[in-house]
Structures are given as structure tokens and as C-alpha cells.
Backbone as CSV, one residue per row, in Angstrom:
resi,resn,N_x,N_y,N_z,CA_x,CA_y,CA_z,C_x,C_y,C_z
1,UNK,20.967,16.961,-5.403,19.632,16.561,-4.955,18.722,16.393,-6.166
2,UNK,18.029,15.362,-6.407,17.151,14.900,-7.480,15.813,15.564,-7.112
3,UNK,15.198,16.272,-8.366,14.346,17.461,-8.282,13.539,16.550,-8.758
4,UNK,12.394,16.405,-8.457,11.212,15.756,-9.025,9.845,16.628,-8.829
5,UNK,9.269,16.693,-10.580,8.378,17.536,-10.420,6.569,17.162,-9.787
6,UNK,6.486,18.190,-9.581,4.810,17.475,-9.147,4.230,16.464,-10.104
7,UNK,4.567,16.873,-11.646,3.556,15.575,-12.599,4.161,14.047,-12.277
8,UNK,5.729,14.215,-11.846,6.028,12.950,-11.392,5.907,12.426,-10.281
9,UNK,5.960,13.150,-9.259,5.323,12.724,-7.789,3.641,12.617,-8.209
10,UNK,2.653,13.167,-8.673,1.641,12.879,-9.269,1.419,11.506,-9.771
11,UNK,2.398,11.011,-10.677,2.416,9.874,-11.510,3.018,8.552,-10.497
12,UNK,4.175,8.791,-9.603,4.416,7.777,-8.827,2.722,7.898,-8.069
13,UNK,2.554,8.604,-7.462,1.433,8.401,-5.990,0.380,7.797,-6.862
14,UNK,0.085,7.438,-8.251,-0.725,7.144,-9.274,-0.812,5.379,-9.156
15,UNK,0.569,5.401,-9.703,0.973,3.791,-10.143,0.870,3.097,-9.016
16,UNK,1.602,4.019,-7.717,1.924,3.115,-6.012,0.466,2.577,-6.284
17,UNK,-0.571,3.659,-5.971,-2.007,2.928,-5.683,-2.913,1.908,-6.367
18,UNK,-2.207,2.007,-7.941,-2.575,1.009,-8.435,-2.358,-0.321,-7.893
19,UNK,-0.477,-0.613,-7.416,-0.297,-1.650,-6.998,-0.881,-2.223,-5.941
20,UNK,-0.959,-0.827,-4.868,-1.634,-0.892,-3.686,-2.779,-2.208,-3.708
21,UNK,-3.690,-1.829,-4.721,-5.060,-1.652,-5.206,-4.916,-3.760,-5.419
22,UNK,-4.180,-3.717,-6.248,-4.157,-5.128,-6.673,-2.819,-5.834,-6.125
23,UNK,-2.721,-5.890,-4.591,-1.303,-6.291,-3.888,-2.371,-6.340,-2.417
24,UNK,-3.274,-8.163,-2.147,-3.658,-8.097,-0.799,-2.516,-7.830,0.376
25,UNK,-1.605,-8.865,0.012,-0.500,-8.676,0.839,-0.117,-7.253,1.698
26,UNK,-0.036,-5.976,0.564,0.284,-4.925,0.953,-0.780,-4.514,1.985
27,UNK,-1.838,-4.819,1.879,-2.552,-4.281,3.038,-2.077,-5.076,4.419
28,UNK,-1.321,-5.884,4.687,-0.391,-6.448,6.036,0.453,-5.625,6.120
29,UNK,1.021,-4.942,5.466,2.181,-4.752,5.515,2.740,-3.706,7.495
30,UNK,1.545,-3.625,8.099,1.968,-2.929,8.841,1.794,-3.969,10.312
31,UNK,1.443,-5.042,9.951,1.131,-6.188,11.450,2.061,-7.319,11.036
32,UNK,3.458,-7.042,10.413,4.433,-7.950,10.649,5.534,-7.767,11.629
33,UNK,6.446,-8.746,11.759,7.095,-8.400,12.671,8.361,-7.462,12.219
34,UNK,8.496,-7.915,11.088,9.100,-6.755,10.368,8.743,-5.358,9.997
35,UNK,7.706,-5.266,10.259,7.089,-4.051,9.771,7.031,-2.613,10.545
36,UNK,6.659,-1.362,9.844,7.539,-0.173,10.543,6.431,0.275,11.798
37,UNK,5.232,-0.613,11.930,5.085,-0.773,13.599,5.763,-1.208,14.315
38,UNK,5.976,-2.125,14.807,6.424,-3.005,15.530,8.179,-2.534,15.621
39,UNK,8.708,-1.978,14.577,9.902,-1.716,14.396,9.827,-0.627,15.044
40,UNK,8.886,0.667,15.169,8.997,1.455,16.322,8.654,1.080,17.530
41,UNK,7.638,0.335,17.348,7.629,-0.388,18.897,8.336,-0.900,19.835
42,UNK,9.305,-1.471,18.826,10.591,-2.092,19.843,11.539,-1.005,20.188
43,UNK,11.850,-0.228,19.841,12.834,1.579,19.932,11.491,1.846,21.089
44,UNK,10.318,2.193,20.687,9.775,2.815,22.249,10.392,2.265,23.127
45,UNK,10.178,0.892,23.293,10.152,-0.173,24.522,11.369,-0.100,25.158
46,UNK,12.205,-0.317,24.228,14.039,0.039,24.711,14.289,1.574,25.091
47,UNK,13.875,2.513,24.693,14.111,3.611,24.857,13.295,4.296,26.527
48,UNK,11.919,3.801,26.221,11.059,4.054,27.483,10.323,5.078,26.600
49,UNK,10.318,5.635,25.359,9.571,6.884,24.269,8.084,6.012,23.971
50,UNK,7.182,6.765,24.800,5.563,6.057,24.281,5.701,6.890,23.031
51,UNK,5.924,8.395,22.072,6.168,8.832,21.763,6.218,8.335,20.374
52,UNK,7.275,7.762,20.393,7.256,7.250,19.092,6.524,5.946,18.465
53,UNK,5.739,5.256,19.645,4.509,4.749,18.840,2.992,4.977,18.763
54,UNK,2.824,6.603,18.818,1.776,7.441,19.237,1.249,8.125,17.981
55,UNK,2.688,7.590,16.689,2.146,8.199,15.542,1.668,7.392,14.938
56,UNK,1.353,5.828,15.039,0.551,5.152,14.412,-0.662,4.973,14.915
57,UNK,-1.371,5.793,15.739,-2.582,5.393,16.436,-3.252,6.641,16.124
58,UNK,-4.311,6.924,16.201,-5.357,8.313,16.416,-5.300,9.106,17.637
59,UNK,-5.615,10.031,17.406,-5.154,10.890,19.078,-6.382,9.941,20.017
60,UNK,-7.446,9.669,20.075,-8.589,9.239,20.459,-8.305,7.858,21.102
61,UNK,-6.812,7.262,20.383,-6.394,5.725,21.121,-4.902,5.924,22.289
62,UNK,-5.051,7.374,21.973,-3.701,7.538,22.540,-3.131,7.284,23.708
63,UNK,-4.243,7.625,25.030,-4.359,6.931,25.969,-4.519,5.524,26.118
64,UNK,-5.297,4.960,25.503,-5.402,2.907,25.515,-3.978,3.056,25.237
65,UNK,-3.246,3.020,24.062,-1.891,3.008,24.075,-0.902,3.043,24.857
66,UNK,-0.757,4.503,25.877,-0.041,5.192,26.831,-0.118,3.796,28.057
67,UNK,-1.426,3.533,28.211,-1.473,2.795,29.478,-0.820,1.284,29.053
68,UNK,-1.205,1.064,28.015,-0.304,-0.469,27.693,1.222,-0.270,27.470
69,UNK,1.340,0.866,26.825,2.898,0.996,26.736,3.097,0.628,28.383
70,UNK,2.754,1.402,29.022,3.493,1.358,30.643,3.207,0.334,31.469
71,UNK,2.204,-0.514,31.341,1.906,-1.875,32.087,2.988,-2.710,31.237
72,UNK,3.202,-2.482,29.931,4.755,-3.542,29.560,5.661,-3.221,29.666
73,UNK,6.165,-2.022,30.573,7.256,-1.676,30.858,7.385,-2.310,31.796
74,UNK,6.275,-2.311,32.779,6.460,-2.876,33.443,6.633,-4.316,33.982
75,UNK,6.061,-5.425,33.326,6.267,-6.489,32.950,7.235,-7.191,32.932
76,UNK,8.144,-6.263,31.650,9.409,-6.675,31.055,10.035,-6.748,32.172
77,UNK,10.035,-6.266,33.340,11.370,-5.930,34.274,11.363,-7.365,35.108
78,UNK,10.172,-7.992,35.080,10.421,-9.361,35.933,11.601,-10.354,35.937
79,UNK,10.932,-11.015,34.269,12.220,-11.657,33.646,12.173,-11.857,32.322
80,UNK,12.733,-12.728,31.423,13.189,-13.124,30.353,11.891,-13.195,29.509
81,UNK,11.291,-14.408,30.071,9.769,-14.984,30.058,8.827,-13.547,29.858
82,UNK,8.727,-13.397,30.885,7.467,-11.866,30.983,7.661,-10.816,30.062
83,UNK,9.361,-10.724,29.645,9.568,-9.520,28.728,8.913,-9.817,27.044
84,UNK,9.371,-11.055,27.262,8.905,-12.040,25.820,7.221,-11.644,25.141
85,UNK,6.661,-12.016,26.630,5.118,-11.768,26.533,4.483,-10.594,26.532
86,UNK,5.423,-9.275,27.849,4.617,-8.441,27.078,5.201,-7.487,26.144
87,UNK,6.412,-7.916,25.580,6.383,-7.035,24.728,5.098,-7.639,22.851
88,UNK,5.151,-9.205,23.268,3.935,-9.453,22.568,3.044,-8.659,22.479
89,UNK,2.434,-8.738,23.345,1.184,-8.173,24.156,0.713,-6.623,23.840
90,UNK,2.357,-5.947,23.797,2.285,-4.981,23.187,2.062,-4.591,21.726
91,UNK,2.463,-5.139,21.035,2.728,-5.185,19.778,0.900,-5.781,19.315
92,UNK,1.052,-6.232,19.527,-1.086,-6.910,19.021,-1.456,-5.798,19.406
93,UNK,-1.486,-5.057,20.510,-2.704,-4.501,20.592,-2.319,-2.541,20.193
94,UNK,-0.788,-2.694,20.041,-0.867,-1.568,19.003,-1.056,-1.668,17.353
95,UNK,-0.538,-2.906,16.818,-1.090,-3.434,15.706,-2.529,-3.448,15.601
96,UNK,-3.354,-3.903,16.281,-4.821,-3.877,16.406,-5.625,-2.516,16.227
97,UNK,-4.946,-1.607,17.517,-5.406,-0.236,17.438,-4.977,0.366,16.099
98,UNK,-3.579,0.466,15.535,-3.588,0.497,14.513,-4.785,0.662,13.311
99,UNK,-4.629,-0.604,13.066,-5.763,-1.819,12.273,-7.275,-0.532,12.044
100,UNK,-7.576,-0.865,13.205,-8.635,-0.288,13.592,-8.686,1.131,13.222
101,UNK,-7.931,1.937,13.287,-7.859,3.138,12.897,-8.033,3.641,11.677
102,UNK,-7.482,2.769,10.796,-7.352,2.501,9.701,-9.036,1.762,8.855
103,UNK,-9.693,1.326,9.615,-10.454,0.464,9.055,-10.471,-0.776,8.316
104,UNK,-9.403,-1.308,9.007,-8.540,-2.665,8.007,-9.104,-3.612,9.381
105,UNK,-9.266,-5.073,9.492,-9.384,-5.680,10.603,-8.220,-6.468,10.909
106,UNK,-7.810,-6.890,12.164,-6.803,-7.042,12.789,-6.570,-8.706,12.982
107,UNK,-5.657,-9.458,12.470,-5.434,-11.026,12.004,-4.622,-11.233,12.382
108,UNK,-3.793,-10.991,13.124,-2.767,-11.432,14.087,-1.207,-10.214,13.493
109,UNK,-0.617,-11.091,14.224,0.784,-10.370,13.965,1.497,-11.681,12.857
110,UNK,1.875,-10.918,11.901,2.392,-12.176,11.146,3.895,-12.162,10.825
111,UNK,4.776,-13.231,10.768,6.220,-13.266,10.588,6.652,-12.479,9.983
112,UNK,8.285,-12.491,10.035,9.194,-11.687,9.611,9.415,-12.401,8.650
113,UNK,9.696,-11.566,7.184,10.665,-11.958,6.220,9.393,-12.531,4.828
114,UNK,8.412,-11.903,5.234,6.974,-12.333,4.004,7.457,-11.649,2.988
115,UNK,6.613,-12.383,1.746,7.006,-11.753,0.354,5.809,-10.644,0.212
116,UNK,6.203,-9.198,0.279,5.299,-8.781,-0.098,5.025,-7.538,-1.115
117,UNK,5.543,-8.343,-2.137,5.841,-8.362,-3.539,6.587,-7.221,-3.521
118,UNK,6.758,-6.275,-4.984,7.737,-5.881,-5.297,7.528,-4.425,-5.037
119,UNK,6.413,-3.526,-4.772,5.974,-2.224,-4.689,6.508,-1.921,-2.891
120,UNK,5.830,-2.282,-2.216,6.194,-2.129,-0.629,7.723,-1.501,-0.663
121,UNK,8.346,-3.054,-1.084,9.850,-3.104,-0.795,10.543,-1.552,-1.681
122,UNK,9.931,-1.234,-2.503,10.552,-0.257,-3.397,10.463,1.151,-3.206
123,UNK,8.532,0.956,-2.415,8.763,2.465,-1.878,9.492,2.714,-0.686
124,UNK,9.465,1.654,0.425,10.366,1.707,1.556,11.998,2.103,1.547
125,UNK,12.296,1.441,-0.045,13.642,1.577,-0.127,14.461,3.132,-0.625
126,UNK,12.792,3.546,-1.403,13.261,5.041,-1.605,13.487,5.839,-0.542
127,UNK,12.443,5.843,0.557,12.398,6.545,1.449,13.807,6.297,2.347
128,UNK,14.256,5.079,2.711,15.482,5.002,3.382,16.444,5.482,2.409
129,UNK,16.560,5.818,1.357,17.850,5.717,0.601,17.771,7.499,0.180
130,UNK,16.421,7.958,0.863,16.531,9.663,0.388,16.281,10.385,-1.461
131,UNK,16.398,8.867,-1.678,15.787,9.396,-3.702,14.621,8.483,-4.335
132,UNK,13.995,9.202,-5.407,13.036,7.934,-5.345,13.310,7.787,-6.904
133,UNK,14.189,7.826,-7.741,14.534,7.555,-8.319,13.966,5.865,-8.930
134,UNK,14.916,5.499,-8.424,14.844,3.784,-8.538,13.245,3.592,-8.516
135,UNK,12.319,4.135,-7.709,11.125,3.885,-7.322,10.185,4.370,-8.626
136,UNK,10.309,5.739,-9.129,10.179,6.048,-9.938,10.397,5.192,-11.377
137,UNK,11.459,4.620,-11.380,11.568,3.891,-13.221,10.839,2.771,-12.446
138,UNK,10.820,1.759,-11.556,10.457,0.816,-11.274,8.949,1.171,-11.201
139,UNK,8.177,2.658,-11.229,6.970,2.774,-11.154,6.479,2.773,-12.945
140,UNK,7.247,3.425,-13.636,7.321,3.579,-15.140,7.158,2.224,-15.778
141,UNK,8.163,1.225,-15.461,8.164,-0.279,-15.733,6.484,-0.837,-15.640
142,UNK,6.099,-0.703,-14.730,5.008,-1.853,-14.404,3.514,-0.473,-15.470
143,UNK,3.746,0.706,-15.303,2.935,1.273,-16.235,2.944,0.839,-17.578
144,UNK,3.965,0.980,-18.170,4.582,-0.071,-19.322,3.944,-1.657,-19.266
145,UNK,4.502,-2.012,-18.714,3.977,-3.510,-18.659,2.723,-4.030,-19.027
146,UNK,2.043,-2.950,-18.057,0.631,-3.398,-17.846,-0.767,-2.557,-19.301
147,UNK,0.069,-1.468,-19.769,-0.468,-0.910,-21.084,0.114,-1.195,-22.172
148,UNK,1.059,-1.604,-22.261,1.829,-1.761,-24.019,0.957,-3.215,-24.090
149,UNK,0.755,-4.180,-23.458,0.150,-5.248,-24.081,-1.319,-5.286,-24.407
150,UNK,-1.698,-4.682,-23.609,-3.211,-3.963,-23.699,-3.542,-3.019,-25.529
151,UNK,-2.642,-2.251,-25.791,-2.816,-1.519,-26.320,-2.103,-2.454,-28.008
152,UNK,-1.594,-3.305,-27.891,-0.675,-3.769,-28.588,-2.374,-4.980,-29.189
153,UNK,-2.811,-5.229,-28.474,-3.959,-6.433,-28.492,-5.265,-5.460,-29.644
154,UNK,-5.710,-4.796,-28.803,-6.050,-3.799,-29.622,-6.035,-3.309,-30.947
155,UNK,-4.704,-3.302,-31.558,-4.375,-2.778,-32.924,-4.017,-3.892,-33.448
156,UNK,-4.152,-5.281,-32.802,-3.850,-6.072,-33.429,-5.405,-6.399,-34.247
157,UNK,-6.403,-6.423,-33.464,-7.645,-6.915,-33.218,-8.576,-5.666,-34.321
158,UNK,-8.034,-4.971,-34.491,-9.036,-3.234,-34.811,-9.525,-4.029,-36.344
159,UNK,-8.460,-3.888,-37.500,-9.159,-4.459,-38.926,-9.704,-5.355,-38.798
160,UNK,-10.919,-5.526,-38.128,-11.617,-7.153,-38.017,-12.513,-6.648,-39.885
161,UNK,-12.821,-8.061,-40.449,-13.936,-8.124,-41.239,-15.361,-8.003,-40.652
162,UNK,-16.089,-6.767,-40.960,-17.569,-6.315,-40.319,-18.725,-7.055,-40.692
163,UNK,-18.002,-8.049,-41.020,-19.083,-9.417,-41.230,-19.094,-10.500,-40.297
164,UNK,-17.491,-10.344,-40.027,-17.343,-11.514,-38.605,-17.155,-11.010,-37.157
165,UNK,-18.737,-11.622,-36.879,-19.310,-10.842,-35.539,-18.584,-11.256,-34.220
166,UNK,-17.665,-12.865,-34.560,-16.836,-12.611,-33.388,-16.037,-12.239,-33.593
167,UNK,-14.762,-12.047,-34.556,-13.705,-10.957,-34.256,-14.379,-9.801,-34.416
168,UNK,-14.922,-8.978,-34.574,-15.720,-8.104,-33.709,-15.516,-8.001,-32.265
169,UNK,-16.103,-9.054,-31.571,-16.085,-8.788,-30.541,-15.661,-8.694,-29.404
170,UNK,-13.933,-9.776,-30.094,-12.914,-10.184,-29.549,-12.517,-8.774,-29.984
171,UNK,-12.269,-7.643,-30.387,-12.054,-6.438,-30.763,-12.533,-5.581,-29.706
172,UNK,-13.855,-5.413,-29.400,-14.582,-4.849,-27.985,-13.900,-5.600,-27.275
173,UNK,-14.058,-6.426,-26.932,-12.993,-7.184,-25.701,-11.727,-6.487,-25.190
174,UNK,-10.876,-6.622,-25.952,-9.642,-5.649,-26.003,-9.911,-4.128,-25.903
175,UNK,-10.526,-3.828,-26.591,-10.782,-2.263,-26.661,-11.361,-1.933,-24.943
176,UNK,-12.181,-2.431,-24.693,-12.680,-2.333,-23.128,-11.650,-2.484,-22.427
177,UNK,-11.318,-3.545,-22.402,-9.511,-3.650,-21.137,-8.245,-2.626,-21.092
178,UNK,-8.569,-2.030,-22.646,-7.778,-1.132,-23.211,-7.831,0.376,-22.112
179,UNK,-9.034,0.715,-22.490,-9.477,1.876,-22.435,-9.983,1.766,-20.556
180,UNK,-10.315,0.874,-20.335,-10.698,1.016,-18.668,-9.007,1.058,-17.969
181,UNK,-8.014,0.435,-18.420,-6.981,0.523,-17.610,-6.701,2.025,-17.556
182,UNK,-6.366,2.901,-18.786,-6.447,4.111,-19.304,-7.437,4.713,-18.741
183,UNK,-8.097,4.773,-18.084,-9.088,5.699,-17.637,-8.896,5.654,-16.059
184,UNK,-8.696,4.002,-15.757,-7.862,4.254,-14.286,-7.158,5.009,-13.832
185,UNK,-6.633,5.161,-14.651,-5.002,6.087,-14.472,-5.319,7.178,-14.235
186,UNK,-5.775,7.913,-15.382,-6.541,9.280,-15.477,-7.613,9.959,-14.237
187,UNK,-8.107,8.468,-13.809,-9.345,8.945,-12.613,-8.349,9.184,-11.346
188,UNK,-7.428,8.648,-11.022,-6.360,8.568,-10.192,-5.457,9.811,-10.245
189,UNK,-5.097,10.233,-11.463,-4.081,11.361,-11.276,-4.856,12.383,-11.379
190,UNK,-6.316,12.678,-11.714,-7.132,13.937,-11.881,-7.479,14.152,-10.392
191,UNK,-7.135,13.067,-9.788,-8.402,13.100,-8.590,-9.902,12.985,-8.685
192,UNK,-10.209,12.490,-9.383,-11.561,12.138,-10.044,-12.156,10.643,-9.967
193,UNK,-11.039,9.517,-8.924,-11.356,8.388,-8.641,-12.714,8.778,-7.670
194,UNK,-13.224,9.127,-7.364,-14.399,8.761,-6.613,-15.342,9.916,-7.556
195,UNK,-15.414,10.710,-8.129,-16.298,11.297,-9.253,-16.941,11.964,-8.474
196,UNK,-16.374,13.470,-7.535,-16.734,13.707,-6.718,-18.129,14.914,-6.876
197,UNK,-18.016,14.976,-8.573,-19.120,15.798,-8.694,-20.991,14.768,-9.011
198,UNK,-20.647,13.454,-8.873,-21.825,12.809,-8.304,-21.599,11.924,-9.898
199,UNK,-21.212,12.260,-10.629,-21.373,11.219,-12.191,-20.246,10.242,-11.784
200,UNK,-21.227,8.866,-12.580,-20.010,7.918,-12.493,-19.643,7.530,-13.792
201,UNK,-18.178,7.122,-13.775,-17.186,6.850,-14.376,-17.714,5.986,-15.740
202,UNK,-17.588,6.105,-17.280,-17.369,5.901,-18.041,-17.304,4.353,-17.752
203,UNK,-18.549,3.368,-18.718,-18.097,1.945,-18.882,-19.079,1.493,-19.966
204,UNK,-18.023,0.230,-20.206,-19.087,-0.261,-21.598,-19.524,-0.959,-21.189
């Protein structure tokens, strides 16, 4: 069993949110048809378990839920046609409640098989696969990525001549992009992204 310490579960839950952060897509990720709503939704529906789509809603929707689960149970039993629709029917308006719960607004149900980029797919895959390994270097990678060039610009830029006021400032330039990505990070793994003692965050 792969032991992972808190600074690294710290450091993944760090980077995920970064991607989170700059990945619109990922905010769909739960009103597709692929997605792990709807994917319990269809196991309720077959099973007859309101149950298991009771954990994506608030206790407060639980009933709106309960009663739609069971008006598309009932539905489905007509025919082919009706099952089609309400298990639709179902799916929007637990996607919606969802949505809503969340404070995200609700845009339909969107296809199976969207690109939605490379973070989603990676944490999903840890979790099915029981290690997060893979998730982990693939979280290391894009930390890398996104600071070695940053930081690389920087030291390229630092010996400017203090006579020439634009490399100078093409120097601040870098140094700012530098140091704000770096401080992201830091506000994120301290828990200090919202600056909860009332000061805000460091900027040039």
C-alpha cells in the first residue's frame, strides 16, 4: 500500500485546485452524461436505490429528489419512449438540484465523451485505480511546467543595465509573474487563500 504523507496529499489538493481554478470545462464536469451523476443515476433507476443519488444533493433537496426519483419510476414502466424521457427528466433535474447546491448554474446536460482536459481524467483515475501515484507525478509535472519557465525568465532578465529603463522593466515583468505564481501556491497550501485574518495578499 502506497503511504502518502500529509505534505503530499497537501501538495496534490494544492496543484488539483490550481487546475481546477484555470480548467472552465472542469466546472461541467458533473452535468455530463458521462459524469459520476448521472452515472449514479442510472444504478438508482435500475436498482430502484433513491439512495444512491441522495449524495449529490443537500439534505434540504432530498425530498424534491425522492419524489422525482419515484414519478420516473414510474414512467419508465409504460414503454420504451416514456423510459427514454423520464429517465431524462430525471437526470436534469438532479443535475440542476445538484448545480444549485453547489452554486454553479445549471446549462443543460451535456454529451458523453467531452475533452475535459487532463486533471479531471487523472484524479478520477486515481481514485478508481486505489493509488494516486500517477496523479501525484502528473501533479509534480504541471508544477514544474508552469514555474521552471517563470523562474528561468527571471534570471535571465535580473543583470539588466540600471540605465535601461526598459529592460528594467521587462525584469519587473517577470519578477511579478514569478513571484505571484509562488505565492499562489503558498496561499493554497497554508490555507491562507482567502487571508482569513482580514489582510490581503501581497501584490505589486
Amino acid at each position: 500500500m502506497l503511504h502518502i504523507s500529509s505534505k503530499t496529499k497537501t501538495f496534490v489538493a494544492v496543484v488539483f485546485s490550481l487546475l481546477l481554478v484555470s480548467s472552465t470545462q472542469s466546472l461541467a464536469h458533473c452535468d455530463g452524461l458521462d459524469g459520476p451523476v448521472i452515472k449514479d443515476a442510472k444504478k438508482a433507476l435500475e436498482t430502484g436505490n433513491v439512495n444512491l443519488v441522495l449524495i449529490w444533493v443537500q439534505k434540504a433537496d432530498q425530498e424534491e429528489i425522492t419524489s422525482a426519483f419515484n414519478k420516473t419510476l414510474a414512467v419508465r414502466k409504460l414503454s420504451p419512449d416514456a423510459k427514454e424521457f423520464a429517465d431524462m427528466y430525471f437526470f436534469e433535474t438532479l443535475v440542476r438540484i445538484h448545480r444549485a447546491g453547489e452554486g454553479a448554474p445549471y446549462t443543460g446536460i451535456k454529451p458523453a465523451g467531452r475533452d475535459l482536459g487532463p486533471a479531471i481524467p487523472a484524479a478520477d483515475n486515481a481514485v478508481s485505480s486505489g493509488s494516486p501515484k500517477e496523479l501525484i507525478k502528473f501533479l509534480e509535472d504541471e508544477v514544474h511546467n508552469g514555474l521552471h519557465p517563470l523562474y528561468m525568465e527571471v534570471l535571465k532578465k535580473r543583470n539588466f543595465d540600471p540605465n535601461n529603463v526598459n529592460a528594467g522593466r521587462e525584469f519587473v515583468k517577470a519578477y511579478v509573474e514569478y513571484v505571484h505564481y509562488v505565492e499562489k501556491i503558498y496561499q493554497l497550501t497554508s490555507g491562507n487563500s482567502q487571508n482569513g485574518n482580514g489582510t490581503e495578499s501581497h501584490s505589486h
